[in-house]
N, C-alpha and C positions, 0 to 999 in steps of 0.2 A: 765910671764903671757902672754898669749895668744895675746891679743888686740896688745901685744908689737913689735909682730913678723916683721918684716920689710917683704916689700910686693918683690915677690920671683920673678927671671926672666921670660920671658913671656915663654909661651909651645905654640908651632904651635896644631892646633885642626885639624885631618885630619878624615874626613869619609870616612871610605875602606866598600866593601861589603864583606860579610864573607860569603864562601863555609858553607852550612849546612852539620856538623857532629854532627855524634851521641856522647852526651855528654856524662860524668861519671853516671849523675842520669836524668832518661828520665821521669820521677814522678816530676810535679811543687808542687813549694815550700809552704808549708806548714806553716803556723804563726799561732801562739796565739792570739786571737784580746781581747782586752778590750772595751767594748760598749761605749760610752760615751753619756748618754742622759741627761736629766731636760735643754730642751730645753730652750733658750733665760737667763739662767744664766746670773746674773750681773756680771760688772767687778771689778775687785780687785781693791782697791781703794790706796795698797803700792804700796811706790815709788822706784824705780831702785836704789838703791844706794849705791851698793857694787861693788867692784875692783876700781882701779885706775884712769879708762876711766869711770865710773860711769855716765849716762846721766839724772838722775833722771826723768826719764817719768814714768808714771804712767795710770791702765786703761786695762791694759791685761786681758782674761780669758771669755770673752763673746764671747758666739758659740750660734747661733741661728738655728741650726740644731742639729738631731743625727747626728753622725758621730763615726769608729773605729779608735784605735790606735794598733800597735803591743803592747804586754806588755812588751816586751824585745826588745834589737837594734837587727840589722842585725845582723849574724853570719858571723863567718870567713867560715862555711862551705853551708851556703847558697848566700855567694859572691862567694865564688869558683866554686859554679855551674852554677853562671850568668857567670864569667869569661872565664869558658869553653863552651857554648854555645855562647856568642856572639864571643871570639876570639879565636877557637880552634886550629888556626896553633901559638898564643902564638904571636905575632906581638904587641901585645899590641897598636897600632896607633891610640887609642883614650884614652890612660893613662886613661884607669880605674885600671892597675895596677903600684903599686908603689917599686921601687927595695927596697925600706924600710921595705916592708911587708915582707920579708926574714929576712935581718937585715939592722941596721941603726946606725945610729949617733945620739946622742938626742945633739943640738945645747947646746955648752956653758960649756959639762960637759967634755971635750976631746974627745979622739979617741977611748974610749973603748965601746965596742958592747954591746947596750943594745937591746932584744928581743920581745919586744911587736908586732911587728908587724909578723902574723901567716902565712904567706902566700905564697909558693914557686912559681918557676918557673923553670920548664925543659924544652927546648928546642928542647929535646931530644924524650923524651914520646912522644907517637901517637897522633894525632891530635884530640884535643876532651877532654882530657888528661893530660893536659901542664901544670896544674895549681891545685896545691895540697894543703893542709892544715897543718899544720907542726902536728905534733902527740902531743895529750892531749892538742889540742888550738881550736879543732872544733869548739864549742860551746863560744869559747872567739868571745866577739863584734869583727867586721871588723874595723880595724883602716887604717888610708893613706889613707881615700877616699874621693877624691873632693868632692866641693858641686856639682860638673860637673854628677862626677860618679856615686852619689846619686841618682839623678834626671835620667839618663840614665836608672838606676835597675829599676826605677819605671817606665818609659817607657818602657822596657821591662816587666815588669809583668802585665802594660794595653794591650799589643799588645800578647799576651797568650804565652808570655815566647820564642819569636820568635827569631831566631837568626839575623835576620836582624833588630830588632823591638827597638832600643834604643834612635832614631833622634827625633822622635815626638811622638804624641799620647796623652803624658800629657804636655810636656815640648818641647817647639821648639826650638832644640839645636842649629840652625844657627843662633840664635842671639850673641854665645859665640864665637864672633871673635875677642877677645883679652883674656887674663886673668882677668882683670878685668871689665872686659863688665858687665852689669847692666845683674844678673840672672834670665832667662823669666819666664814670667808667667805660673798661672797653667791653661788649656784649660777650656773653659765653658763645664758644664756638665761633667768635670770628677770623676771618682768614687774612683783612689785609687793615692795618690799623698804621697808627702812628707809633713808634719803637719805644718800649718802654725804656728806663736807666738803663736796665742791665744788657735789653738788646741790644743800645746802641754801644755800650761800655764795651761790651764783647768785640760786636766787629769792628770798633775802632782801634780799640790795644790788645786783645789777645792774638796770639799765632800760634796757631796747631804747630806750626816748625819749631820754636823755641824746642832749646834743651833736649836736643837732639833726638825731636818731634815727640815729646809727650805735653808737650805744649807750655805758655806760657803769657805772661803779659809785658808789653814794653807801656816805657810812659808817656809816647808822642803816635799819633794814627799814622805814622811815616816809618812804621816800625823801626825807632830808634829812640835811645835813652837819653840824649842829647838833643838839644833845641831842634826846630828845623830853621831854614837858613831861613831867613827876612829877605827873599829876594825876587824878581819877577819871573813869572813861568819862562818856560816852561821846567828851568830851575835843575836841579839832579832828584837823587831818590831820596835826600831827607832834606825840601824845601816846601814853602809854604807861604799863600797871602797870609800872614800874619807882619805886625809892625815891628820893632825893633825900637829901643830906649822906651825910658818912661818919661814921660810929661807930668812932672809934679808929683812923682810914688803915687796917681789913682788911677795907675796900668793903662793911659792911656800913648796910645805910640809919639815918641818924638819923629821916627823916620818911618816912609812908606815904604813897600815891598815893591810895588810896580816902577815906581818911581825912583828910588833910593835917595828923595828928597824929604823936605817936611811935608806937613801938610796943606793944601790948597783945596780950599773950600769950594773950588770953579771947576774942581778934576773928580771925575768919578772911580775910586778904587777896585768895585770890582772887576774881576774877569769872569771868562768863561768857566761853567762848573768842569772841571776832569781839566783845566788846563795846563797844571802844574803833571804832568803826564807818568811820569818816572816815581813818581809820591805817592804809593797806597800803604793799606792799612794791609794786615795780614790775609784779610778775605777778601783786596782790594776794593777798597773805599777810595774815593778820592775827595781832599779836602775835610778827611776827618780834621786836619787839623786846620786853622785858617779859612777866607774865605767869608764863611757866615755862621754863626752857632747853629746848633739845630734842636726842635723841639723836642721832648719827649713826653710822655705821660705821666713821669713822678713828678711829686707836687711835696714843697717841706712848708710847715708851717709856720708862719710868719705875721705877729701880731694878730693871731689868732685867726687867720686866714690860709686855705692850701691853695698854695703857690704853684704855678707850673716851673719845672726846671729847665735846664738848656744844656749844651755840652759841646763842646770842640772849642773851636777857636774863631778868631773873628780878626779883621780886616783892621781894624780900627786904634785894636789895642795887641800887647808886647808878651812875650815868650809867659809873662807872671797870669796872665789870663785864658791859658790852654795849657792842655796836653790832659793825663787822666787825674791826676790831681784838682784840676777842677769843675765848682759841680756850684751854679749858680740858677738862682730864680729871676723872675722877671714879675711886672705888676700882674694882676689877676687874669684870667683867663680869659674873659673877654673884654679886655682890656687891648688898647689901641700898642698895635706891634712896635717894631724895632726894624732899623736901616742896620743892623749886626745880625738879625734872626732872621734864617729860615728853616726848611722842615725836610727832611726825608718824610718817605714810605716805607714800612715792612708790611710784612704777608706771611702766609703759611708756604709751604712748597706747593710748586704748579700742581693741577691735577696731572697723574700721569695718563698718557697713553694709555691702550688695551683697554680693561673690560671691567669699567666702575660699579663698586655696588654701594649707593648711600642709602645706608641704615637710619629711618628717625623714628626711634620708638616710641615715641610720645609725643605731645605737642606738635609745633609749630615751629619749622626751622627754613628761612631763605637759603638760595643756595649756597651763598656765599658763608652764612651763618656753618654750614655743613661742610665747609672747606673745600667751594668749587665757588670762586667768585665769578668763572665762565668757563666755559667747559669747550675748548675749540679741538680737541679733537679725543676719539674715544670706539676703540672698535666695538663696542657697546656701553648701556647705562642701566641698571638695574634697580631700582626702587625697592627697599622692603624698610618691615618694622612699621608699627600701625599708626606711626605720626602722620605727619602732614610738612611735604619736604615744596617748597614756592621754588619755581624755576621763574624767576624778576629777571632775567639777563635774556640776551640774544646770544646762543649759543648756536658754535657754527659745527657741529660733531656733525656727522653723519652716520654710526651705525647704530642700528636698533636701541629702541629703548625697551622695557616692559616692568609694568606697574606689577610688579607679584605681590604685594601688600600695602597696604594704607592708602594715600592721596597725595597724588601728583598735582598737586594745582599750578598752572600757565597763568601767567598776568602778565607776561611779555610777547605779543603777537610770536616773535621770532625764536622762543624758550625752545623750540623743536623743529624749525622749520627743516632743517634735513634729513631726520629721523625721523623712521617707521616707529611708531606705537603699539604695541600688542596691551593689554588690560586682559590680566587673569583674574580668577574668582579670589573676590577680598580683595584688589586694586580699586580705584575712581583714579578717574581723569577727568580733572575740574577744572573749569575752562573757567577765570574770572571774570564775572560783567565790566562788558564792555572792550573785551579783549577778545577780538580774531585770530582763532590758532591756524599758523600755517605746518601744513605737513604732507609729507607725501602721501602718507599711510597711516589710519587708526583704525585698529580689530579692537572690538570690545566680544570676548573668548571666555564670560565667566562673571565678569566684571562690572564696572556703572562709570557711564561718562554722563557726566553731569554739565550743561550750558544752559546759557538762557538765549543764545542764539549761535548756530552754525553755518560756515558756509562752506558748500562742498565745492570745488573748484580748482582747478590747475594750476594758479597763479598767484591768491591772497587769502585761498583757504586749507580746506583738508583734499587732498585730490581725491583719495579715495577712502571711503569710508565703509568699513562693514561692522554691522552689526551682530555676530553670529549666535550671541549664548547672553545673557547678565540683562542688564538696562541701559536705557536711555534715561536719564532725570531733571527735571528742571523743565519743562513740557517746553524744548525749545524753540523757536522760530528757525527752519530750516530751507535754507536755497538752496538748490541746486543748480546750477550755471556753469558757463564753458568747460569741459571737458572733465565734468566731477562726475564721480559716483557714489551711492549707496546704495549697497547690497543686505538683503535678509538671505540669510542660507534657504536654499532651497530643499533639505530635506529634511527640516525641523518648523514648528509652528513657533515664531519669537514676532510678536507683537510689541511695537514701540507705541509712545502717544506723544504727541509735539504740538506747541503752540499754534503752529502755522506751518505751511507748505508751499513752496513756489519750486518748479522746474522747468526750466525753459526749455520748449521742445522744438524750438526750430533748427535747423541745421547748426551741428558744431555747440549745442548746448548741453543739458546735462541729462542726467540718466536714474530713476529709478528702479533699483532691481529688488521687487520684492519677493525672490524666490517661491518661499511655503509662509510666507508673511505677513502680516498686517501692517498698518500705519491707520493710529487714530488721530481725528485732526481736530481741534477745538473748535469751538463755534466760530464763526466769523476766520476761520483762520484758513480755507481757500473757497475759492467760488466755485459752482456747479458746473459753470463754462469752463473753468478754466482747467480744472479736473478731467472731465472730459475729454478736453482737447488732448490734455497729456497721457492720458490712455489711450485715446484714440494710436496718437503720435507711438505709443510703445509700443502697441496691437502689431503694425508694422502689418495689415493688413489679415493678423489670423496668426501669423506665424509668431507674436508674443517674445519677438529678439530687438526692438527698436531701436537701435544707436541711442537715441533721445525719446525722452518724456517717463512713463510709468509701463515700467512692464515685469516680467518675470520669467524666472529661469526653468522655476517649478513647470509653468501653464507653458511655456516652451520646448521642455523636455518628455510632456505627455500625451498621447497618440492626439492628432487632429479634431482639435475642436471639445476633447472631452474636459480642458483647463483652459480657463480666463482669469481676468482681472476683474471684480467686481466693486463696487460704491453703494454705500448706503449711509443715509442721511438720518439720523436717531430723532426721537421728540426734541432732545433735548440741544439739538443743532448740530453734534460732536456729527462728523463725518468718518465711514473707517472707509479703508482704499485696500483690498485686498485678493490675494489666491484666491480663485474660487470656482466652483463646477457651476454651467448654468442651470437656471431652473434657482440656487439658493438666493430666493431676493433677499432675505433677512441678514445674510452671511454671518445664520447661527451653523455651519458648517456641517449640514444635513442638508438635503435636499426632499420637502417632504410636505405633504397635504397641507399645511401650515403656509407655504412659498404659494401651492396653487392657489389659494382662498385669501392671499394676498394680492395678487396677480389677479384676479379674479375684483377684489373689492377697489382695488385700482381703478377699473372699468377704461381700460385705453386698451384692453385688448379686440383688436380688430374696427376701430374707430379711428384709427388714421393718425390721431391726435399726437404731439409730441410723446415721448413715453423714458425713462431711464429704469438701471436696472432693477433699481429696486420695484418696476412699475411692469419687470419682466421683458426691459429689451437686453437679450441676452447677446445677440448680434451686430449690436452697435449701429444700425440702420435708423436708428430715433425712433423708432416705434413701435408695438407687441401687435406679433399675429402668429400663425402656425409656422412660421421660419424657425420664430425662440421657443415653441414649443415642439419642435424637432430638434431643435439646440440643447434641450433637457433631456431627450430620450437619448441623443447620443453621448451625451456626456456619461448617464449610466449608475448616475447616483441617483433617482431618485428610490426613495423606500431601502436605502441598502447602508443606513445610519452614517456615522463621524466619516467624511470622507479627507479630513485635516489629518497634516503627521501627526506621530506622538508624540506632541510636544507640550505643554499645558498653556495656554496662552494667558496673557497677565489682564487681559477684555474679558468681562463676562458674556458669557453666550446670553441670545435671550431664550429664557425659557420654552420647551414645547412643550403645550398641552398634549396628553393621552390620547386616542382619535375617542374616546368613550365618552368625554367629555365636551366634545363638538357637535355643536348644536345641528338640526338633524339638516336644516336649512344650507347651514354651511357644508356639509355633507354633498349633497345634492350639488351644488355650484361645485366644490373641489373633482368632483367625481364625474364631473361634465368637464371642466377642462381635462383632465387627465384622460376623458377620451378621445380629444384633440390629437393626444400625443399616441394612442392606440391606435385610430385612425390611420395616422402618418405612418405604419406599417406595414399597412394592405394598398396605397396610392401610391404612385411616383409623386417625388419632391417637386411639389408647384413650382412655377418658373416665376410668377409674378404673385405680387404683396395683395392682401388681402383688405 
């Protein structure tokens, strides 16, 4: 009997990181659930008093929530795919596998190989790979697996099936620094855990139908009060792998269930989980009773140690060691498993359909923590309350989301890939380093999206991105490539600043639209050429609508030539790229005696010599002569102040001097170009450059 086991020597717990490889099945795991609802059910009022360690407490089966169960334990071939995603080079350095799973010794009976445990390992196989299912045992429960290992699967199924995702999330594995260290608890707000006593108590003996449906408890998971039969599946509706007689009164079976022989230590007992077909529990469970025991999260104390406990029935041993009467522990928690134990899943209820609002007022809650452990469909998602809610999962929804308060942070490329984005004022959208958010659509309306690198694009990033109202933050590194966009509204002044700038402007590449906009760029973070090039490419020859590269809606949508895109290059290297009338080289958004005595102190006017706009080539011809100082008369700002919307931009302007204050010298040169531009009033438009 189980409880008898003597406690095993200790296992060092080491946490290694695992290289992400592509596993054998890249599709998460898929369960059956059983619902479990009639909320605040009483508790059973029998006493524990079956097997030898019998503690007769009494009192289990009260669940004051809904909540799921799987209807069936884990499989040997849905542990195989945990096994290969978290340890694909096969290192095993967290015994979640056991060399018993191949083959074993069952203690007590000698030296000959008995087979229950399904579960290979080659060393050998490609990484990802390692870890096989033995043939006709797929669908057999996974047996040898810690209460350790349990609890890790289902950290990994909170954290969306992640190869590094097994330490926390539901269960904080650094509390298991011995074998029997006291096994931690389950995290507040989590949605999908291993079933506590009373979870599994409930859906295994109670029936909302008892007693002519105000419910009730029977005392076997076959709902019935009488044994189930010891016979082979697929069996009637109160049968069950369980043994039949005792061998020596320490409940272990004289006669098998599949067999209806003794035991042969050369034959493998189990079956398939759900075989026994006709056999559920009230919520339809299958194999509540028989089969394999299953883990749960109560823990009794035992030599001064908490123990994990177990429940159902088991293959091995006789009617005296199942049904709800009993209620047994096993060695310590991360202690080396049992060829009798394996483990369901419970969970919160799915998210539903229609149009989610998760609330996190405070702190820091993953999604799953929030009771969305994936969120695959949803004709909206709504963010509020001033926490900070982690979308860690690949979520496949596709209607709208919008951040209306606190911080949505993405650390899963895929947390949004089919939803549009909106960010109102008091949202962020914070994109985690090192993580590529894909989306079709993100409006920042008020709001701050925060990254340290974006990529606009059709395929592996944001497709389209607008900026209209709030911030940009984190000064991030942004490309723009095949078929992306970013937009600045065009009839407000919103200034963003980012690390870096790249958009590729040759055919089928991406598109800046800086509307009534700025973009400041850090030093070193695009080159002169390259900038050019890509206004050049938006210019789209004057008319400021270029498919690709830098251009604007604003300087497209104002009479002929009197709106451009401008560049200017600071002391201090920052580069800004923006709306602008010509004639303003400073793009302090005036155009005014200050621009001529710039243009002027340049000296490339009429010199032939390369020339940019801050140097007064307003025309994009590379060079200054009376073409750009016709470019400034018709634009029409000069002397006529802020020609920017009313917007306040987050860039300082640079300051203009008073003209009272310009020295007389400077005077004279601003007042000489400027008759350039009087000149070109009384002459027809020269035909060639000066």
């Amino acid at each position: 009997m189980l409880g008898r086991h003597s406690f095993h020597r200790a296992t060092a717990v080491v946490v290694i990181a695992v290289a992400l490889v592509a596993r054998a099945s890249s599709a998460q795991l898929a369960f059956d659930w059983a619902t479990v609802g009639d909320i605040g059910n009483p508790a059973d009022t029998l006493v524990m008093t079956k097997g030898p360690a019998a503690d007769f407490t009494t009192g289990y089966g009260s669940v004051g929530y809904e909540y799921r169960i799987t209807t069936k334990s884990v499989t040997n071939s849905q542990y195989v795919d945990f096994l290969n995603t978290v340890d694909p080079s096969g290192s095993n350095a967290l015994n979640l596998w056991d060399r018993k799973m191949a083959d074993h010794f069952i203690e007590g009976l000698g030296s000959q190989v008995a087979t229950t445990g399904g579960i290979d390992r080659n060393l050998t196989a490609a990484e990802g790979f390692r870890y096989t299912v033995k043939t006709g045992q797929e669908q057999f429960p996974a047996v040898w697996v810690r209460w350790a290992s349990a609890a890790r699967f289902v950290n990994w199924l909170s954290n969306g099936e992640s190869s590094s995702g097994t330490e926390s999330g539901i269960y904080d594995m650094s509390v298991l620094t011995s074998p029997f260290a006291t096994p931690p608890t389950r995290a507040p707000g989590a949605t999908v855990f291993l079933p506590s006593e009373d979870e599994y108590y409930k859906a295994a003996y109670y029936d909302p139908a008892l007693n002519g449906g105000t419910g009730g408890y029977w005392q076997y998971g076959t709902r019935s009060n009488t044994p189930p039969d010891s016979i082979a599946p697929p069996g009637g509706t109160n049968a069950a792998n369980i043994g039949s007689g005792d061998l020596g009164g320490g409940g272990t079976a004289t006669t098998m269930a599949t067999t209806g022989a003794a035991y042969d230590v050369t034959l493998s007992y189990l079956t398939d989980v759900g075989a026994y077909t006709s056999a559920t529990s009230g919520y339809g469970l299958y194999d509540a009773e028989g089969l394999v025991y299953s883990w749960t999260e109560g823990t009794r104390n035992t030599f001064g140690n908490e123990l994990p406990i177990y429940r159902g029935g088991s293959w091995r041993y006789g009617e005296g060691y199942d049904g709800a009467a009993y209620r047994n522990i096993y060695s310590g928690a991360n202690v080396d498993g049992s060829f009798q134990i394996g483990f369901r899943v419970a969970a919160l209820p799915a998210a539903p359909a229609g149009d989610i609002v998760i609330d996190v007022p405070s702190g820091v809650l993953t999604q799953a923590a929030a009771g969305y452990a994936e969120i695959t469909t949803a004709d909206s998602v709504t963010k509020t309350g001033a926490g900070t809610l982690v979308f860690d999962a690949a979520n496949a929804y596709t209607g709208p989301t919008t951040i209306a308060a606190g911080t949505l942070e993405v650390s899963n490329s895929n947390g949004l890939s089919g939803s549009a984005v909106t960010v109102n004022p008091g949202g962020t959208l914070a994109i985690a380093p090192g993580t590529t958010l894909r989306s079709p659509s993100v409006i920042v309306s008020g709001g701050s999206l925060s990254a340290a690198a974006l990529a606009v694009n059709d395929s592996t990033g944001i497709t389209s991105l607008a900026i209209n109202a709030g911030s940009l933050t984190g000064s991030p590194t942004v490309t723009i490539s095949t078929g992306g966009t970013m937009a600045l509204p065009q009839d407000a002044r919103v200034t963003v600043a980012v690390g870096g700038l790249a958009v590729t402007e040759t055919a089928g590449g991406g598109r800046l639209d800086l509307g009534a906009g700025m973009v400041t760029v850090a030093a070193g973070g695009i080159s002169s050429t390259d900038l050019r090039a890509d206004i050049i490419a938006g210019r789209n020859g004057g008319a400021w609508d270029g498919s690709t590269g830098i251009t604007s809606a604003a300087a497209a949508a104002a009479p002929g030539g009197t709106r451009a895109v401008g560049y200017f290059t600071a002391g201090d290297g920052t580069t800004r790229v923006s709306f602008a009338a010509p004639g303003d080289s400073d793009l302090s958004g005036q155009v005014n005696i200050i621009d001529l005595v710039g243009i002027d102190a340049a000296g490339k006017f009429g010199s032939g010599q390369p020339a940019d706009w801050s140097q007064g080539d307003f025309n994009y011809d590379g060079v200054t002569n009376v073409l750009d100082l016709i470019a400034i008369d018709t634009a029409g700002a000069f002397g006529s102040g802020d020609y920017f919307p009313a917007a306040a931009s987050s860039v300082a302007a640079a300051a203009v001097p008073e003209p009272a204050v310009i020295t007389s010298a400077a005077c004279v040169i601003a007042l000489s170009a400027a008759g350039f531009a009087a000149r070109r009033l009384a002459v027809a438009r020269p035909t060639t450059q000066n």
